[in-house]
N, C-alpha and C positions, 0 to 999 in steps of 0.2 A: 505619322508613323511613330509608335511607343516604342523605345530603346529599353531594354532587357531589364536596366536602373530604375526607371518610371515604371516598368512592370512590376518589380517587385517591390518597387513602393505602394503602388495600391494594392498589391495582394497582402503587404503587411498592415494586419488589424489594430488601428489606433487606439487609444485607451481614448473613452469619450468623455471622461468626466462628471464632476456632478453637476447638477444642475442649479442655480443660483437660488431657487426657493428651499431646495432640500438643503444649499447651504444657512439660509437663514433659520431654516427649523430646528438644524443641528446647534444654532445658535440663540436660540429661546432656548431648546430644553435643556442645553448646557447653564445658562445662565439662571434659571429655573431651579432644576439641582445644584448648584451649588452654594447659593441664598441660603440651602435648608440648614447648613451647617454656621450661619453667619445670624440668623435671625433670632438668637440665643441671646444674642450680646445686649439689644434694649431692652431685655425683658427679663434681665436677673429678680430685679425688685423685689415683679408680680409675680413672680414663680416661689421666689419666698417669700410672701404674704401667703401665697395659696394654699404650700405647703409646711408651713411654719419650719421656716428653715434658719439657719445663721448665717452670714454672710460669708464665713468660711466654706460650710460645707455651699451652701450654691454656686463656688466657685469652683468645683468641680465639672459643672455642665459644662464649661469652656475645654477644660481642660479633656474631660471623655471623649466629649466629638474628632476633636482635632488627633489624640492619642488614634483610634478607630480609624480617621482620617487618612493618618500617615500606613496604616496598618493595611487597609482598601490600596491604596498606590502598590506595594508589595505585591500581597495577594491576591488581589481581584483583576486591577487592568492588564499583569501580563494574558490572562485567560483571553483578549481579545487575538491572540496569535493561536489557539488551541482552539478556542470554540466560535462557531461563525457570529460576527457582531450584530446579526439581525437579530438572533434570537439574545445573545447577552443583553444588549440593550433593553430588547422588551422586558427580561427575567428581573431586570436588576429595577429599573424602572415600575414593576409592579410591586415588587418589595419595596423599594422607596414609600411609595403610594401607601401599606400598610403599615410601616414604623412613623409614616407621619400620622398615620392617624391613630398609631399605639399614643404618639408623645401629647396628641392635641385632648384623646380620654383618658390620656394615667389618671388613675385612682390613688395614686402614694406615688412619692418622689423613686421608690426604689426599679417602677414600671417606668417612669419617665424618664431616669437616665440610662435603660435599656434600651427604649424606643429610640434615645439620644444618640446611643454608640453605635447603632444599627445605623441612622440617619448618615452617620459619619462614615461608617465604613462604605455604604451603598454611595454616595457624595460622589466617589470618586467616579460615576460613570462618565461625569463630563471631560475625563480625559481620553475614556473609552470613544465616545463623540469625537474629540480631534485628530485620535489617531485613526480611526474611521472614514473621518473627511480627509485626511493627508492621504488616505489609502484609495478613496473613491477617485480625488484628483490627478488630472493629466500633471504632466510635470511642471508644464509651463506655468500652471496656475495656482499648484497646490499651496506657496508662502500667502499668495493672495486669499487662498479659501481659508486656510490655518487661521488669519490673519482675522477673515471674518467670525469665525466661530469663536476664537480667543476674546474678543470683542463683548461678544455675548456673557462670557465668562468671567468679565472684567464688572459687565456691568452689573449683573446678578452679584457681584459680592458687594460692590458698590450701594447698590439699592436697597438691599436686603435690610441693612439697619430701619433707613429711614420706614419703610414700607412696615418692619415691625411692629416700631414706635407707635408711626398711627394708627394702624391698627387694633394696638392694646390700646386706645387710649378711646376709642371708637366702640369697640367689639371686647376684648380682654384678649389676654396672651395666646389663647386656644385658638382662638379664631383664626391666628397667623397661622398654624399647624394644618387644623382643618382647610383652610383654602391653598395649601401648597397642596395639601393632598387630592384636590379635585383640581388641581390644575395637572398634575400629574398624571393622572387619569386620563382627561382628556389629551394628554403628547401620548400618551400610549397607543389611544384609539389615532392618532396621526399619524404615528410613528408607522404602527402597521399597514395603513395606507401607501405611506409616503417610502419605506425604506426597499431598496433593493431586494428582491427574494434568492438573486445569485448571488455565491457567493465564493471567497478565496481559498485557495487551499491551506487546508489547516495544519497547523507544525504537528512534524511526526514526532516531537519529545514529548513526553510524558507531564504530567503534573508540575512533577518534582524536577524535573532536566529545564521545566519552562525556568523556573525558578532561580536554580543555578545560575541557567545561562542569561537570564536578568543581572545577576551579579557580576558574571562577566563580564560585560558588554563593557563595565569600567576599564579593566584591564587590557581588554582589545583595541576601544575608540578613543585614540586621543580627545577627536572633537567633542567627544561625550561630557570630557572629564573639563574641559576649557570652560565649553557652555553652561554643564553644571555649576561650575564655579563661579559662574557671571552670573546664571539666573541666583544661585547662593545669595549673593550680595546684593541682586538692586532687588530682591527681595526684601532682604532684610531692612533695605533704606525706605521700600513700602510701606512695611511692616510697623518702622521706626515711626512714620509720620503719622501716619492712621492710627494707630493704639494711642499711641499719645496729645491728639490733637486736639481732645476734646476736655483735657487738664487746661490749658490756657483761655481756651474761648466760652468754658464755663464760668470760672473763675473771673472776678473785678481784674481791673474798668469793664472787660470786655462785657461778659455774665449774659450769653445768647443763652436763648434756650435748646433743648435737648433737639426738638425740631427745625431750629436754625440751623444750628451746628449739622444736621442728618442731611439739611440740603447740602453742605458743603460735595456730599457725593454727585450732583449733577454735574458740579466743575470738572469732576476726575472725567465722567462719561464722556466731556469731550474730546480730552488729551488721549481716551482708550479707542474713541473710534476715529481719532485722525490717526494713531498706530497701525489700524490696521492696512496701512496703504505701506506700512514697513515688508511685508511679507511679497508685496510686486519687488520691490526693489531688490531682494532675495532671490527672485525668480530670473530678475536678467545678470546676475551675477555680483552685485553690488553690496553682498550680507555683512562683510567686514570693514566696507565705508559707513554702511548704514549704523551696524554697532559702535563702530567712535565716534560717530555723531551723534549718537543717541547719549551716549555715556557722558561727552562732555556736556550734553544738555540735560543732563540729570546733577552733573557736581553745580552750576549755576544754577538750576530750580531752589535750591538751598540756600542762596543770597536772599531770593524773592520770599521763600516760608521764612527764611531771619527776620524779617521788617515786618512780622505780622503786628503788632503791636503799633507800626506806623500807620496801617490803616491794612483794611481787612480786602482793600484792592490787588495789594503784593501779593496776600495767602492765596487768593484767589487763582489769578498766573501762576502761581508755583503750582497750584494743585495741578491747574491743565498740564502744566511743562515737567511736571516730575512725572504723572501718570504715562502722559505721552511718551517721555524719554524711556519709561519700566517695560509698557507696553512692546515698544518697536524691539526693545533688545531680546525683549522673552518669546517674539512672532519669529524674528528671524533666528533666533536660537535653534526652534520648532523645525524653523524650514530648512535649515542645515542639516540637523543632526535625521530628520527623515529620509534624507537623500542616500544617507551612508547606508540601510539596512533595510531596503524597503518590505523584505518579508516581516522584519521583528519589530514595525513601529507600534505596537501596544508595548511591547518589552522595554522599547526605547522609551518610549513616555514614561511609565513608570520609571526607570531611572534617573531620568529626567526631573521629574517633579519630586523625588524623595531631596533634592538640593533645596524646591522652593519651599517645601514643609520644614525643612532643619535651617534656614534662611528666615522665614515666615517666625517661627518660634524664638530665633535666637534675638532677631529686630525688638518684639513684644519686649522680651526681658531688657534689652539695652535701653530702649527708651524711657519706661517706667522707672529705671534706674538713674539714668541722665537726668530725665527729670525732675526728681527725688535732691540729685546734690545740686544740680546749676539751673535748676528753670528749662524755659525752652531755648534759651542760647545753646544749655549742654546735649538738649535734643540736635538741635541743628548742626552743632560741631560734631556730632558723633553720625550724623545723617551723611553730611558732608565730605565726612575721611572713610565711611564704607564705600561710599558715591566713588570715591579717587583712587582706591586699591582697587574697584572693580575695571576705571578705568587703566590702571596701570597692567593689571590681569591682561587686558587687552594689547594694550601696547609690547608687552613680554609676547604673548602669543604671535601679533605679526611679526616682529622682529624674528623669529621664529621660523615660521613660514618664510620671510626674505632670504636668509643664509642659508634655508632646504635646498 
């Protein structure tokens, strides 16, 4: 005999979640897309040879993408809360597919860093992707699915260099453009396969209210502004080590080549997919143990990248143990800051992620600079003291939480 409780537990309809292959796909084509934006970087050279450029102006292609980049985060992913995500994703995804292959036939540099800014602006669907799978996911599981598609995301920027490289060095620079763009293609044809046809109700604001009240959300969600601030900084300490990595281990004694140095990114791909078991730990309630563990295992990854010069074993652990440590704080970040607004998590991504682009950007300049006056010691010590404000960030905030 069912008691009236057990009745209307089964009459209430459970969210069934996604399914673990839809999550992996969401985690290829995340990681897919956002390569597009990264595969720029081994291929300056050849891009000005081709185009008879100076090394000045070529260094604008970094610089448009990422600009476009940040500008995509704004305007395009809050539209995952207005327009249903099956069709944004296919929309945005076949544009992708055409500005890669604007940038793989430019005819003049002036068509190619078109097809560049277009690449960057469209880039941003792979946030569209995790606010999607945070949105398909039951609750129990959604840190863990974030978790896996971040994954994807981590790797795809990770790989992008090296996959460049070879590539131009194989085929020529185009080659990378055109084969992102039939890989493209084909998530498309999968995607349509593969994606939900039902979908969520869509916000009744406007364009322009979506917009606003993206800027809002700062003002409303403390936890917004916390995690913001935490992705900000082990960002930037990402940001710090990768931009600059490649100044020392070019450079005597060491003097690896461009394709040594590119593998260094399979070390990070470990430390990104042991993170994503950060996003379980989120799920049974453990997201603020997880984050100062993670954080103090990001200020010590910086002892291990200090001794690079003692032997290329220590870079190596640091890479897995800083990427690990960036990873777990940016999965459980996700899975937080989803729980507070679950109709606005396209909104919340985008806000979200405009910290790791102004993070991401501000690291670039710090290290080039560090670099510049003290070597990679001045890298390290500057990698080091973002690492420990972000932990102290932390520490302020539970203290915080305690006295509530």
């Amino acid at each position: 005999m069912q008691t009236p409780l057990q009745n209307s537990q089964l009459s209430t309809p459970k969210k069934q979640g996604i399914t673990r292959t839809l999550a992996w796909v969401f985690a290829v084509c995340s990681g897919l897309s956002v390569a597009n934006i990264y595969y720029a970087q081994p291929l300056l050279d050849s891009i000005a040879r081709d185009f008879d450029l100076s090394t000045g102006v070529i260094g604008i292609v970094i610089t448009v993408t990422q600009i476009w980049y940040a500008l995509g985060l704004l305007l395009l992913v809050p539209l995952g809360d207005l327009i249903p995500p099956r069709k944004l994703i296919i929309v945005q995804m076949c544009l992708s597919a055409v500005a890669l292959l604007g940038a793989g036939t430019a005819a003049s540099h002036a068509v190619l860093f078109t097809a560049l800014a277009a690449i960057g602006l469209l880039a941003v669907i792979t946030q569209t992707f995790v606010a999607y799978a945070a949105h398909l996911s039951a609750e129990s599981e959604r840190g863990a699915i974030v978790g896996r598609v971040t994954s994807g995301i981590v790797i795809g920027i990770l790989l992008a260099r090296t996959v460049a490289g070879v590539m131009n060095d194989w085929l020529g620079w185009r080659s990378v453009y055109l084969l992102s763009a039939s890989l493209t293609l084909i998530s498309v044809v999968v995607l349509i396969h593969m994606l939900p046809k039902q979908s969520s109700s869509p916000s009744k604001l406007s364009y322009l209210q979506l917009l606003r009240s993206t800027l809002q959300l700062y003002a409303e969600l403390r936890i917004l502004r916390i995690r913001g601030l935490l992705a900000m900084l082990i960002f930037a300490a990402f940001s710090m080590f990768w931009t600059s990595i490649v100044l020392p281990l070019s450079a005597p004694p060491i003097s690896l080549s461009h394709s040594a140095i590119g593998a260094m990114g399979f070390a990070g791909i470990a430390g990104a997919l042991a993170a994503a078991k950060a996003g379980k730990q989120a799920d049974r309630g453990y997201g603020q143990r997880t984050t100062g563990l993670a954080l103090v295992i990001l200020v010590l990854s910086w002892a291990c990248i200090g001794m690079l010069h003692t032997s290329l074993w220590f870079l190596i652990v640091g890479i897995i143990v800083l990427d690990l440590a960036v990873q777990a704080v940016h999965v459980t970040n996700q899975s937080l800051i989803y729980q507070v607004r679950p109709e606005a998590q396209s909104r919340l991504t985008a806000s979200y992620m405009i910290f790791y682009s102004i993070g991401s950007a501000a690291g670039s300049i710090i290290s080039t600079q560090g670099y510049a006056y003290a070597g990679w010691t001045g890298v390290c010590w500057s990698g080091a003291a973002v690492s420990t404000l972000a932990l102290l960030v932390w520490l302020i905030d539970r203290k915080s939480d305690c006295l509530a």
